[in-house]
C-alpha positions as CSV (number, residue, x, y, z in Angstrom):
1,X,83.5,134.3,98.8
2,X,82.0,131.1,97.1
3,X,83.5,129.4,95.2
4,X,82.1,126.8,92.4
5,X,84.4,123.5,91.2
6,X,82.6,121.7,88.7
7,X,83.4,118.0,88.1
8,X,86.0,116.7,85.8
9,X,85.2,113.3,86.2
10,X,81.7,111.8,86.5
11,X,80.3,108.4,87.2
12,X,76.9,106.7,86.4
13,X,76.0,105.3,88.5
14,X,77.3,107.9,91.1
15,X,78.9,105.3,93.6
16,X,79.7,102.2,91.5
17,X,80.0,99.1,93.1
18,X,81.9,95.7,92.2
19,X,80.5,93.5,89.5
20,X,78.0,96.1,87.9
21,X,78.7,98.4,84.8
22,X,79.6,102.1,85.2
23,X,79.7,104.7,83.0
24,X,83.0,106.9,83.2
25,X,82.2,111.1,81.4
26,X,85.3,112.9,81.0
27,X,84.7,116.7,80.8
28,X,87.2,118.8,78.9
29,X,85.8,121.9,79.3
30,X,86.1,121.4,83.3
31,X,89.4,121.6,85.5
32,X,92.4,122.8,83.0
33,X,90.3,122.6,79.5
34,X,93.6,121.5,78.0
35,X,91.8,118.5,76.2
36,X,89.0,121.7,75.3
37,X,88.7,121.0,71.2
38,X,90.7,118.3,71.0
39,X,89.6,115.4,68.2
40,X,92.2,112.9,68.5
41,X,91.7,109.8,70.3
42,X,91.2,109.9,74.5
43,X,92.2,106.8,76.6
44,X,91.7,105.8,79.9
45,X,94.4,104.5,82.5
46,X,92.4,103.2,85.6
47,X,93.3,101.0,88.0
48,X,93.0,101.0,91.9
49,X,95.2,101.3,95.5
50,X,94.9,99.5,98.3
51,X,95.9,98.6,101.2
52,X,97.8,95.2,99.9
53,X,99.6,97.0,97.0
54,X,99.8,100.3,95.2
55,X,98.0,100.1,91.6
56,X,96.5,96.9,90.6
57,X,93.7,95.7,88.5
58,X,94.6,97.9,85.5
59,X,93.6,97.5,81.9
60,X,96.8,98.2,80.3
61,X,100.3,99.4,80.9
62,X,100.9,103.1,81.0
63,X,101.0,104.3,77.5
64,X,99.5,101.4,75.7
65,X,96.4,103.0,73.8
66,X,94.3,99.7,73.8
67,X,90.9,99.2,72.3
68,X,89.8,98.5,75.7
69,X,91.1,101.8,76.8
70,X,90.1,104.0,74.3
71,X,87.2,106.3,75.4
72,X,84.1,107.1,73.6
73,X,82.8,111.1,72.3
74,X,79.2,112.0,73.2
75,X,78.3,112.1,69.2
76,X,76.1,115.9,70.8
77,X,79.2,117.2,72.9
78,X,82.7,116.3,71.5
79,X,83.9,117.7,74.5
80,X,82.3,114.6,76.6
């Protein structure tokens, strides 16, 4: 049997590197859909592990919807 995953998550470029801009697509009609339809507004908590210490280098504190944050709809696919 094969099976298919499709990705939630997408980057462009593919493998970003330090200093350069990257795009970040959110999919909602991939992994649990929950978000499938929804028209509210979508932010993004990023931020990075290392080896030094456990999640640094983040925008915001967990549940502070800043501007910064606050993730853009594909004006064709509100689902992007």
């Amino acid at each position: 049997m094969t099976t298919v995953q499709a990705q939630v998550i997408t980057t462009n470029p593919e493998f970003p590197v330090s200093g350069e801009s990257v795009t970040i697509t959110f999919d909602a009609t991939k992994g649990n859909t929950q978000l499938e339809g929804y028209t509210g507004d979508v932010y993004a908590y990023t931020g990075v592990n290392t080896d030094v210490a456990d999640w640094r280098h983040i925008i915001a504190d967990w549940g502070e919807n800043t501007d910064k944050a606050k993730m853009e709809r594909d004006p064709n696919n509100p689902n992007l």
